[in-house]
VOGU-3710 file (C-alpha; in Angstrom, 3 decimals, decimal comma):
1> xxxxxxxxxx> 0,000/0,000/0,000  1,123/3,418/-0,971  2,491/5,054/2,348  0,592/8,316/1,375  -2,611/6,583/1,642  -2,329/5,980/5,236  -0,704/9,184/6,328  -2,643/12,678/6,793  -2,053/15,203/4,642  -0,444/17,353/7,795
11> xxxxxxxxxx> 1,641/14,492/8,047  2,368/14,330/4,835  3,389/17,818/4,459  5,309/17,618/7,621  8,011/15,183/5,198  8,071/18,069/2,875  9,393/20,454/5,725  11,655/17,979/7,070  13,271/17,320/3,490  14,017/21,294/4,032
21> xxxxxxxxxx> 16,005/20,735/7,052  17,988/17,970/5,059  18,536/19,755/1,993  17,747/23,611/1,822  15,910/24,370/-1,041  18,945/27,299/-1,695  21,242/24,341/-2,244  19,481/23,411/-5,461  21,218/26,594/-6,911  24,976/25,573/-6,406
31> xxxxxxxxxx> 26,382/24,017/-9,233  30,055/22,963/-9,814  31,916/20,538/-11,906  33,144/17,990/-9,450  37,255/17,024/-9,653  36,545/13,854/-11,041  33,503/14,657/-13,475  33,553/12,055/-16,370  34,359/13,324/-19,565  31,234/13,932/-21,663
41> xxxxxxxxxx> 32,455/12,709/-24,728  33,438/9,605/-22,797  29,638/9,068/-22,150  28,609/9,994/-25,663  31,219/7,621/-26,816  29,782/4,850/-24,171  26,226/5,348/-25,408  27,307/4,892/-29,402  28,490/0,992/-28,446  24,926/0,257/-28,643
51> xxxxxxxxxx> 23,711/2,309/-31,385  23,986/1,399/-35,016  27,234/2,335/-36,317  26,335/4,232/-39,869  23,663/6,552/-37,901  26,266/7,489/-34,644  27,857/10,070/-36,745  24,436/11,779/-37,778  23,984/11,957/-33,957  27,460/14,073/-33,435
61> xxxxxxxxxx> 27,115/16,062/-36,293  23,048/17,527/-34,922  24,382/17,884/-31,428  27,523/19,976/-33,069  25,390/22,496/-34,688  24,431/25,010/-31,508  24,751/24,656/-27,504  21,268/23,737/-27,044  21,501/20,881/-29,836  24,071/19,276/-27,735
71> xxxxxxxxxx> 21,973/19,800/-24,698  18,919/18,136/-26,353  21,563/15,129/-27,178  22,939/14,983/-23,798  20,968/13,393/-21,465  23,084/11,443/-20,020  25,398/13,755/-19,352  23,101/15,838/-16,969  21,865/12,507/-15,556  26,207/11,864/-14,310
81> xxxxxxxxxx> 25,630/15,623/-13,342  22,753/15,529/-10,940  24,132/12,419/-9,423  26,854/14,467/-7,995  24,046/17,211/-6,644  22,127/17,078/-3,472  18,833/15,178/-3,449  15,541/15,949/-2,257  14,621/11,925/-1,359  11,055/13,604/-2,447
91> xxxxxxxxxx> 10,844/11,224/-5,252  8,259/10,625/-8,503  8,160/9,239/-11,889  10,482/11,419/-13,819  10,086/12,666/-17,147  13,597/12,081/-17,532  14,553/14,276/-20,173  11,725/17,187/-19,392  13,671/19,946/-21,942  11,464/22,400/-23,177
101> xxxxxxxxxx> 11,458/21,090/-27,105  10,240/17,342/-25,052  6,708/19,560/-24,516  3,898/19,967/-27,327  0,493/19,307/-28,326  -0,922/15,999/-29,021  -4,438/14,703/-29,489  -6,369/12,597/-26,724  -8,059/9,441/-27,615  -11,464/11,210/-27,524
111> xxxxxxxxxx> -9,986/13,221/-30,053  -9,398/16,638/-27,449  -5,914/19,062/-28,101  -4,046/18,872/-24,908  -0,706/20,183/-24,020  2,054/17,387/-22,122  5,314/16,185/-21,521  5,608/14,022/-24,926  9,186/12,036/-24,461  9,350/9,219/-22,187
121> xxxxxxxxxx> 12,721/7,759/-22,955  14,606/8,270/-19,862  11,320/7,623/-17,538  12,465/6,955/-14,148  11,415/7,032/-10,891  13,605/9,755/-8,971  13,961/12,935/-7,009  11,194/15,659/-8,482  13,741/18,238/-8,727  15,965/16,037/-11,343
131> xxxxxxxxxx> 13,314/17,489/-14,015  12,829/20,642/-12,852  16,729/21,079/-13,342  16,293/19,487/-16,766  13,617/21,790/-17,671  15,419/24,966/-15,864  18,555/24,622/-17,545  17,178/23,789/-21,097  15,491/27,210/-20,985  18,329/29,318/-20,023
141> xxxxxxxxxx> 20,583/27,445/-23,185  17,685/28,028/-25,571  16,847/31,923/-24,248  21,257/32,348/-24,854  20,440/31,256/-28,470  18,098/33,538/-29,013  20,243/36,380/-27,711  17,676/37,517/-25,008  19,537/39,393/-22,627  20,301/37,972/-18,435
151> xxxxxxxxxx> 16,921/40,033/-17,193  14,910/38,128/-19,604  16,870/34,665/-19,320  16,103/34,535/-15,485  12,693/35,671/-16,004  11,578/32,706/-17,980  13,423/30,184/-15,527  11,915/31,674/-12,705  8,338/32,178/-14,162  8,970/28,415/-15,354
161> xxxxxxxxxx> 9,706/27,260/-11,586  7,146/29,331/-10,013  4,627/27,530/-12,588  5,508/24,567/-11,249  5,839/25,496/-7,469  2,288/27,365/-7,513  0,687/23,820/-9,883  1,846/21,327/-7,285  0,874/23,237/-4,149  -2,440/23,360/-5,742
171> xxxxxxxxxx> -3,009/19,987/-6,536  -1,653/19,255/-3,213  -5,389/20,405/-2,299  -7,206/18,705/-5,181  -9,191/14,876/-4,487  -7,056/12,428/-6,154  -9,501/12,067/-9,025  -9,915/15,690/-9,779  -6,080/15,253/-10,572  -6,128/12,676/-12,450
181> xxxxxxxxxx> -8,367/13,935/-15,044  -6,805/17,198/-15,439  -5,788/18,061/-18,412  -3,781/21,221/-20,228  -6,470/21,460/-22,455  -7,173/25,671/-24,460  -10,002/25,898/-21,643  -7,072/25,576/-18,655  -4,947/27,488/-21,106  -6,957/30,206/-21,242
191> xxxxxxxxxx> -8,853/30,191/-17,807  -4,878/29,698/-16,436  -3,244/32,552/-18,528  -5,630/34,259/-20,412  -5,743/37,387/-17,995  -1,458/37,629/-18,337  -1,270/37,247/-22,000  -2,376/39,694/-24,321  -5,129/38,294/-27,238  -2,210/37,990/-30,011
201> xxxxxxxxxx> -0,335/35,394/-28,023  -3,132/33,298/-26,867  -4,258/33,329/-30,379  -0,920/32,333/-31,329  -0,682/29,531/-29,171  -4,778/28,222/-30,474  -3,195/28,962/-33,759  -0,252/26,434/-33,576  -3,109/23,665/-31,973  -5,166/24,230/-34,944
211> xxxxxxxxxx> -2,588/23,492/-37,092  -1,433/20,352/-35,044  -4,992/18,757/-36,236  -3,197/18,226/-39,980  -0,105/16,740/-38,326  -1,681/13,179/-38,368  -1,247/9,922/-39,814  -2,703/10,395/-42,963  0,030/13,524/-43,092  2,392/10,752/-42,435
221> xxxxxxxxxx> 1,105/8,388/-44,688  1,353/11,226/-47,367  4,985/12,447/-46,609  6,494/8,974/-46,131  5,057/6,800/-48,604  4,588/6,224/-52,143  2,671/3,867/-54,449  5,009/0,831/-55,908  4,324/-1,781/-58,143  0,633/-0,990/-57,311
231> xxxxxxxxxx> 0,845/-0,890/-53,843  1,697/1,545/-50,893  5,247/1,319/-49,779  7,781/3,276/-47,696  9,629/6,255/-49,982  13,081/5,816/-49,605  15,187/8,740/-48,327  18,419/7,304/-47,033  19,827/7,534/-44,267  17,155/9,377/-42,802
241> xxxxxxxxxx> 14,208/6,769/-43,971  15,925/3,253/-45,694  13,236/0,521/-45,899  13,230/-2,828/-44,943  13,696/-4,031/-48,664  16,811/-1,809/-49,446  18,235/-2,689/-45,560  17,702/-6,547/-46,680  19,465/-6,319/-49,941  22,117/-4,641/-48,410
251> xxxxxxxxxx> 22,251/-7,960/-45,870  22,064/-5,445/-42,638  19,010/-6,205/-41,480  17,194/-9,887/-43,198  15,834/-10,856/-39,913  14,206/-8,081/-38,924  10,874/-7,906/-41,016  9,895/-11,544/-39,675  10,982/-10,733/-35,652  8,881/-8,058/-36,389
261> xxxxxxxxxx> 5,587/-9,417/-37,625  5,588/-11,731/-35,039  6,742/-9,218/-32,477  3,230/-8,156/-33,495  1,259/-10,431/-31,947  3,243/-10,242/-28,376  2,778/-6,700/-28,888  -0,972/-6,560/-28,900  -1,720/-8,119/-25,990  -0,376/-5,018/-23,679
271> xxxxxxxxxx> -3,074/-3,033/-25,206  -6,601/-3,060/-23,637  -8,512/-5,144/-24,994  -10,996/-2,798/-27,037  -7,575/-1,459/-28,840  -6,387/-4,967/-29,551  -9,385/-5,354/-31,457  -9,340/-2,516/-33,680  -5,370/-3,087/-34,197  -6,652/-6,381/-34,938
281> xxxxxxxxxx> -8,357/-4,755/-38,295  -4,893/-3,615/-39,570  -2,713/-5,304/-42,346  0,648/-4,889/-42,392  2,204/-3,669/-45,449  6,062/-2,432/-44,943  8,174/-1,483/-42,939  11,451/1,382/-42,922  13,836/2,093/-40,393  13,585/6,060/-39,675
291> xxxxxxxxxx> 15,859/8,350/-37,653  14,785/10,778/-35,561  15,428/13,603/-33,084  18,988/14,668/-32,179  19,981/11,800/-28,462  17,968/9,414/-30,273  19,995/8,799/-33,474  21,324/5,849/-33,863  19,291/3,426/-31,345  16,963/1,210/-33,792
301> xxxxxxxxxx> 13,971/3,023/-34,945  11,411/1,905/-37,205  7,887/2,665/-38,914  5,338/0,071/-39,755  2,718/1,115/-42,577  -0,914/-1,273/-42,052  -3,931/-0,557/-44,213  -7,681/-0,946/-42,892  -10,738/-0,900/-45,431  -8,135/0,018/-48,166
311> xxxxxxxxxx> -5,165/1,943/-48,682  -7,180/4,976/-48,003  -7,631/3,661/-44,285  -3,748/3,792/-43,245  -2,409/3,890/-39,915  1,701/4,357/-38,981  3,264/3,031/-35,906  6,215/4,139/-34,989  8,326/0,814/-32,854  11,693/2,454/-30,820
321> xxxxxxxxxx> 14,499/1,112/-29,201  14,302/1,285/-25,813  17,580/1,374/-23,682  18,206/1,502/-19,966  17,233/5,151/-18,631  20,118/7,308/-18,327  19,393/8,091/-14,598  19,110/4,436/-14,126  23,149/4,342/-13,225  22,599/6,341/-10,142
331> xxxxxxxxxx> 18,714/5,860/-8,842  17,219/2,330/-8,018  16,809/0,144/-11,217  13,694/-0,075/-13,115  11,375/-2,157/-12,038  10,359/-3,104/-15,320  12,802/-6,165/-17,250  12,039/-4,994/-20,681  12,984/-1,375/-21,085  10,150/-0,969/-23,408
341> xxxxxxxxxx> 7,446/-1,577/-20,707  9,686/0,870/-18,530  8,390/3,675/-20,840  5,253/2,964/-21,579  4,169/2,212/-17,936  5,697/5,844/-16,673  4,472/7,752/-19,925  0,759/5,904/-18,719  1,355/7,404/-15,088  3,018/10,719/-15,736
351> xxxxxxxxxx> 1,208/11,938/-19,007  -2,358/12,887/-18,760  -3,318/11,017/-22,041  -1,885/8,764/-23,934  -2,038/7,044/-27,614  -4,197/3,961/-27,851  -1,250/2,104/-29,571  1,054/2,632/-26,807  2,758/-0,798/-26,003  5,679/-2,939/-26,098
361> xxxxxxxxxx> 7,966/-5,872/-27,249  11,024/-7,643/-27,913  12,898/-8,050/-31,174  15,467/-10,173/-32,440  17,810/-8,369/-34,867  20,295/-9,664/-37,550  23,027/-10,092/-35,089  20,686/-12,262/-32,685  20,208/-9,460/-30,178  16,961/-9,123/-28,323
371> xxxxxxxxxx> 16,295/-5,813/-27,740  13,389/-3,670/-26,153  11,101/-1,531/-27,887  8,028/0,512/-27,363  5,088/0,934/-29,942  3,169/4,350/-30,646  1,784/6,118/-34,066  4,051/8,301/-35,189  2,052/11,491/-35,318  -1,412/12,252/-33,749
381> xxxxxxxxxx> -2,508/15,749/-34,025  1,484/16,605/-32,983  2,277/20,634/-32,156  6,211/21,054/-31,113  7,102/24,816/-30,139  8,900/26,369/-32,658  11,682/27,774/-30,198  13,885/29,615/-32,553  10,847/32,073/-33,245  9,128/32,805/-30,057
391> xxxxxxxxxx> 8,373/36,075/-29,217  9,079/36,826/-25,119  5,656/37,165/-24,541  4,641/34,323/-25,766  7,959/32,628/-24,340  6,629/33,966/-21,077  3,598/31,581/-21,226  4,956/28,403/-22,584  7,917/28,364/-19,920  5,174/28,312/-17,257
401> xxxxxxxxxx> 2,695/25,709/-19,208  5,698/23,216/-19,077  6,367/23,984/-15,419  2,370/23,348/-15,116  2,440/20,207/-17,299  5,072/18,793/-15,498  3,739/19,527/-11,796  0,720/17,170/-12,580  3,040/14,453/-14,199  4,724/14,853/-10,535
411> xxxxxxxxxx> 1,294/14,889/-8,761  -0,219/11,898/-10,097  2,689/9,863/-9,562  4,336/11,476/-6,440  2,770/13,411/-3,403  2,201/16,508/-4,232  1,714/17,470/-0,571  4,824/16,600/0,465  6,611/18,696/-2,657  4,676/21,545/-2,208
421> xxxxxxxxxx> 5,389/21,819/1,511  8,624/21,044/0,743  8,853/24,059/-2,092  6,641/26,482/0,337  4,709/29,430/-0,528  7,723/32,039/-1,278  11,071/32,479/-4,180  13,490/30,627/-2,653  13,421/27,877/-4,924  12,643/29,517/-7,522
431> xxxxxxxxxx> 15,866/31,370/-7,499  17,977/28,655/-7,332  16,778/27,362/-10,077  17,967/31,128/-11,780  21,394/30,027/-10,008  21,672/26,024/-11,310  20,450/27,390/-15,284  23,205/30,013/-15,623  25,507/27,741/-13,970  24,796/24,241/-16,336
441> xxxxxxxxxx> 24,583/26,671/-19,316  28,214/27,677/-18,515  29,406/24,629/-18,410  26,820/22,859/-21,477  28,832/25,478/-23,677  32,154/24,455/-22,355  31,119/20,484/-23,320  29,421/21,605/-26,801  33,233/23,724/-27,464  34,921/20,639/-26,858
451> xxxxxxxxxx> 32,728/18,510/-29,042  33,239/20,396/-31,600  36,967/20,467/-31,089  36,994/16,744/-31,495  35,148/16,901/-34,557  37,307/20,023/-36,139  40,854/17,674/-35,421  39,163/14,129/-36,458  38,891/12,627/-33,013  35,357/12,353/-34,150
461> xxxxxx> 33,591/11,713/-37,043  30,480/14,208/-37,695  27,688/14,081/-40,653  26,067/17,548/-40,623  22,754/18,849/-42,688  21,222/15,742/-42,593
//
């Protein structure tokens, strides 16, 4: 039995206050290199081992291209980091890697817009503050690239944290249920922040929701495929999409189109029951192997095409390699044997709605390696932030939604209570998080300089604009 079901909420905040006396919220702030720090490019070079070889350098050569591309890309850095900070013990199911590009706009199963945490990779559960610092740091990195001046940087870090601090003290007072099915939905948006943002930026913000609605499988189905020989097959656009037929008759990967089909099968039967039976309706046509975002190149990703009715009726999933969390090193290991079922299990708890294909599986690849991977469609109604273009304003508001968005993940998994006790009514910790974003920032420039050094004298092989 959850502890937190037995305890009063005056006792539970009474943990909060006594996690202050352990570790003062002020401490959060101080960040240092330790003397013996691994070398980031050691870790990068650690994670490749697993990763398929041709696809590692299109990994180097994304994080190369600005600060905050390396930070997106370097997860496991920050994970070595944090190990070597001071920890709360107030734990939850963390995002993991809770930047601010890992936030967007999705579509609920009853076919609502909401706003969430949308990258589950690194799920783990572990001290709340782990993605706060995540979060924190990613928007100081992002408002340097932009040029915004120090004023404006600690502005959005602190209106960020104080999102989050003033969300989970709330829900601290909500019945469990009424926080469960909250949702970021434009209602919340605009009941939240409509009175702090003027008309142009909320109707920016229902603008880019709108526009999510077209981002959808039949978008995917129309940028990634083709007809062939009569039928509907994966476009090739190497190295960036290669399907399964070109990957076979270059003998890399012969194995992989039957572990997957019957992959299929084990697959379905994490999926309630209602969804196993529409899945159930689905052909499977082809398959590709796709690469995608900027940590994730190089771990095995693929897309499988089905049909319905016809070939007007097509739905993709997208199947990704699942690897041991990067925060697993230094927390408690998963609980969870297959890596893919880690994922799915803490998007399910942290996320406030998830896609109806969400599951998991084993395959076996060419080399006889079973690995873990988690199933999803590739695009439902998806709205990313377009960071390089945001106007303050509107940066304002979307640094606070993801402090929001990531309070409830915390609250439905962790005790809110406790955390909000913990975080108390005033700045404090909101200005250490100021403190810990300037500070990582410093030294995520300093590791992105000397990735780029090893690049520049060949210590490392890069493949940019791709």
């Amino acid at each position: 039995m959850d502890p937190m079901s037995t305890e009063t909420p005056e006792e539970r905040a009474a943990h909060g206050r006594k996690a202050r006396e352990l570790v003062p919220r002020s401490k959060h702030g101080d960040w240092a290199p330790p003397a013996d720090r691994t070398d980031p490019l050691e870790i990068l070079a650690l994670q490749a081992t697993t990763r398929v070889p041709d696809l590692v350098p299109i990994r180097y050569g994304r994080m190369a291209a600005s600060p905050f591309a390396f930070y997106r890309g370097a997860a496991a850095v920050m994970a070595a980091d944090l190990a070597h900070e001071v920890h709360s013990h107030l734990d939850v199911q963390l995002c993991g890697d809770a930047h601010l590009v890992n936030f967007g706009g999705f579509a609920t199963p009853e076919r609502d817009m909401i706003f969430d945490a949308n990258d589950f990779d690194e799920t783990l559960p572990g001290p709340f503050e782990w993605d706060l610092k995540r979060l924190a740091a990613s928007i100081e990195v992002a408002a340097r690239s932009r040029g915004f001046d120090e004023a404006l940087r600690t502005k959005l870090v602190g209106l960020s944290s104080r999102g989050y601090r003033d969300a989970i003290r709330e829900f601290g007072g909500m019945r469990q249920l009424e926080v469960w099915y909250l949702r970021l939905d434009p209602a919340v948006l605009l009941n939240r922040w409509g009175s702090e943002a003027s008309s142009s930026v909320l109707a920016a913000f229902q603008k880019r929701m709108e526009k999510a609605r077209t981002k959808d499988h039949l978008r995917a189905v129309a940028r990634l495929t083709e007809m062939r020989d009569g039928r509907l097959r994966f476009r090739a656009d190497p190295p960036l999409v290669t399907p399964i037929d070109d990957l076979v008759e270059a003998g890399t990967e012969a194995q992989t189109l039957d572990s997957l089909i019957t992959a299929l099968d084990a697959y379905r039967v994490t999926l309630a029951g209602d969804r196993q039976h529409l899945l159930s309706r689905y052909t499977f046509l082809d398959l590709a192997r796709k690469v995608v975002g900027v940590g994730s190149v190089g771990t095995r990703c693929w897309v499988a095409l089905f049909v319905g009715r016809d070939e007007g009726d097509p739905l993709v999933l997208q199947v990704k390699e699942a690897e041991h969390s990067v925060a697993e090193p230094f927390l408690q290991p998963s609980a969870f044997t297959n890596m893919g079922e880690r994922v799915v299990q803490g998007q399910r708890l942290v996320q406030s709605a998830s896609d109806i294909f969400l599951g998991w599986d084993t395959l076996r690849g060419i080399d006889g390696v079973n690995r873990d991977f988690y199933f999803r469609q590739l695009w439902d109604w998806k709205a990313s932030a377009d960071i390089e273009t945001m106007e303050p304003a509107t940066f304002e508001i979307y640094a606070q939604m993801c402090g929001w968005v990531l309070a409830l993940g915390h609250a439905r998994s962790g005790d809110a209570i406790a955390i909000g006790s913990y975080l108390g009514a005033g700045p404090r910790f909101d200005e250490a998080m100021c403190r810990f974003a300037a500070a990582y920032a410093d030294q995520n420039e300093k590791d992105h300089q000397s990735l780029k050094r090893a690049i520049a004298t060949n210590k490392i092989h890069a493949i940019s604009d791709v």
